[in-house]
C-alpha positions as CSV (number, residue, x, y, z in Angstrom):
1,X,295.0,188.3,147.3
2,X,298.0,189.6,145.4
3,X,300.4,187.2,143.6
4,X,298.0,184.3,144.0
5,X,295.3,182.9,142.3
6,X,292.0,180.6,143.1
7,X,291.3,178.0,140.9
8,X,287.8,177.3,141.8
9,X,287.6,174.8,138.7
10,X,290.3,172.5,140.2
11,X,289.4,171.8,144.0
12,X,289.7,175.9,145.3
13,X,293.2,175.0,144.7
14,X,295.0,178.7,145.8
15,X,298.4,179.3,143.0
16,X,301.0,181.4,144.8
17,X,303.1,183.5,141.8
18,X,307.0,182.9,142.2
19,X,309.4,185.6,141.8
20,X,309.6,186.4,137.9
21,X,305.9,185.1,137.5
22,X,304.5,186.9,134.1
23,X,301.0,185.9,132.9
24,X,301.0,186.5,128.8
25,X,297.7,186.7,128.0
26,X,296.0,186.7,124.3
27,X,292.6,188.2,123.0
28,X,290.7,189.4,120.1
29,X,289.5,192.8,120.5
30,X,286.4,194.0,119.1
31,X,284.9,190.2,118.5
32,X,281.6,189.8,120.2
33,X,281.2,188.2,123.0
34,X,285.2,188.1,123.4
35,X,285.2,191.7,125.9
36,X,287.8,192.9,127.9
37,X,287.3,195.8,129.6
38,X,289.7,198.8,129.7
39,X,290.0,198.4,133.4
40,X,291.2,194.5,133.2
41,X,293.2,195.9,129.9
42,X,294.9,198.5,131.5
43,X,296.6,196.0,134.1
44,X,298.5,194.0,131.3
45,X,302.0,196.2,131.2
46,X,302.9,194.8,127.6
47,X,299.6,195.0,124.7
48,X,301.3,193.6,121.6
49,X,298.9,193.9,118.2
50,X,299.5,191.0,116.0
51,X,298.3,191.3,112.6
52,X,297.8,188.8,109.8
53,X,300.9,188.0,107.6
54,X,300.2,188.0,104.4
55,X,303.3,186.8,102.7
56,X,302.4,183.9,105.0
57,X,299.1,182.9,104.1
58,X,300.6,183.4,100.1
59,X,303.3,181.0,101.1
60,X,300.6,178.3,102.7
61,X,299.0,178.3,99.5
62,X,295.6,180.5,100.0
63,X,294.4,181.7,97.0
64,X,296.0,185.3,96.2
65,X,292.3,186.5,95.4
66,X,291.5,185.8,98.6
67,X,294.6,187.4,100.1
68,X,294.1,190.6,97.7
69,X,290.3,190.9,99.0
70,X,291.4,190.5,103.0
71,X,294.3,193.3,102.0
72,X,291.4,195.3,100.9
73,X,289.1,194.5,104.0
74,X,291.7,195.2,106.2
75,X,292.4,198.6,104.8
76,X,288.7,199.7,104.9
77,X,288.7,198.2,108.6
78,X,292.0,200.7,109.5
79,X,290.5,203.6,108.1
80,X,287.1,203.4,110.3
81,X,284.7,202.3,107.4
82,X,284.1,198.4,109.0
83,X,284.7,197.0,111.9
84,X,286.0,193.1,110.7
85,X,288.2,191.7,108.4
86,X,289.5,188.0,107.7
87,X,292.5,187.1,109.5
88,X,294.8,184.4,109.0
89,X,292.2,181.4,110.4
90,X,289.4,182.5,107.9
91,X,291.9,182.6,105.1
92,X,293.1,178.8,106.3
93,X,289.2,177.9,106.5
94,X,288.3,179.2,103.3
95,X,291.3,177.3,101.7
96,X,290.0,173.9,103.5
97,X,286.9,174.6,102.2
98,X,287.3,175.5,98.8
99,X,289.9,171.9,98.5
100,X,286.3,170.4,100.1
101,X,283.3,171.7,98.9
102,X,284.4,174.0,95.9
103,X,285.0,177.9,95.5
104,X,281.4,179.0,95.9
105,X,280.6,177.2,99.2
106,X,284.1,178.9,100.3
107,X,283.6,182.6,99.1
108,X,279.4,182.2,100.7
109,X,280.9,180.7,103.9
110,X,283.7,183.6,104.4
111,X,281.0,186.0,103.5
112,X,278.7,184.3,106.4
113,X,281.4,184.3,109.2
114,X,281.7,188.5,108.8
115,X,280.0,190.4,111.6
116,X,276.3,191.5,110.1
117,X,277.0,194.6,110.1
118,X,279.9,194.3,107.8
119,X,278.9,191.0,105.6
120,X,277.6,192.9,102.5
121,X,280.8,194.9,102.4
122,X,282.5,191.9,102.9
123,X,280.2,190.1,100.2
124,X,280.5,192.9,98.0
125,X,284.5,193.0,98.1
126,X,285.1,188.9,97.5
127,X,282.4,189.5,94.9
128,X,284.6,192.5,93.0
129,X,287.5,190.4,93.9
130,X,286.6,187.1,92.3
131,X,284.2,187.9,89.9
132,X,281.4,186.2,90.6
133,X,277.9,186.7,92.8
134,X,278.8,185.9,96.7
135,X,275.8,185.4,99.0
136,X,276.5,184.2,102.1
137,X,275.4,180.9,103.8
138,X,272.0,180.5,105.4
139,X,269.5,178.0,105.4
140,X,265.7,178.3,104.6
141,X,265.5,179.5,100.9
142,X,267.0,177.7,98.1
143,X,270.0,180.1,96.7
């Protein structure tokens, strides 16, 4: 019913809302598998974009090539030519990574984690970014 909620998980317990109950919900549109349909959208008054900040990720130390090429990314993914773009969690990943297993292993493994259909763009740009041949992780083939 309205204002309540089944927690089949935990027993059928039933949650009744209070007055002033808000849910705040978070989600990451367009990532597969992560789909929310208009319909459910549409009930959630408030839609708040958050985008990454990068004078943050500049001031927790990720490489600024890294920040310049996600800038870039981000751009192309505003203006309809790609669909993904690193965020603030890739750009913390590929700064754990390169302290741990070195630049190259960092720049192939932020390639890899692109969407297919955008990982050569996304090659290509870290490539023209930092200079050096990007090909993303896989196994099978020596690279």
């Amino acid at each position: 019913g309205r204002r309540e909620v089944i927690v089949k998980a935990h027993k059928g317990e039933t949650i009744k809302a209070e007055r002033g109950f808000y849910v705040v919900a978070g989600h990451n549109p367009g990532v597969h598998g992560a789909i929310l349909t208009e319909a459910l959208s549409s009930r959630f008054a408030v839609q708040v974009k958050v985008s990454t900040d990068y004078d943050l990720a500049r001031s927790l130390g990720i490489d600024s090539r890294a920040i310049t090429a996600a800038r870039n990314l981000t751009t192309r993914q505003a203006n309809g030519e790609i669909g993904w773009a690193p965020q603030l969690g890739e750009l913390l990943a590929f700064a754990k990574i390169t302290t741990i297993l070195g630049l190259d292993a960092a720049l192939a493994n932020l390639a890899g984690v692109a969407p297919a259909e955008d990982r050569d763009v996304v090659a290509a740009t870290l490539a023209r970014t930092f200079g050096k041949t990007v090909t993303p992780l896989a196994l099978g083939r020596q690279i």
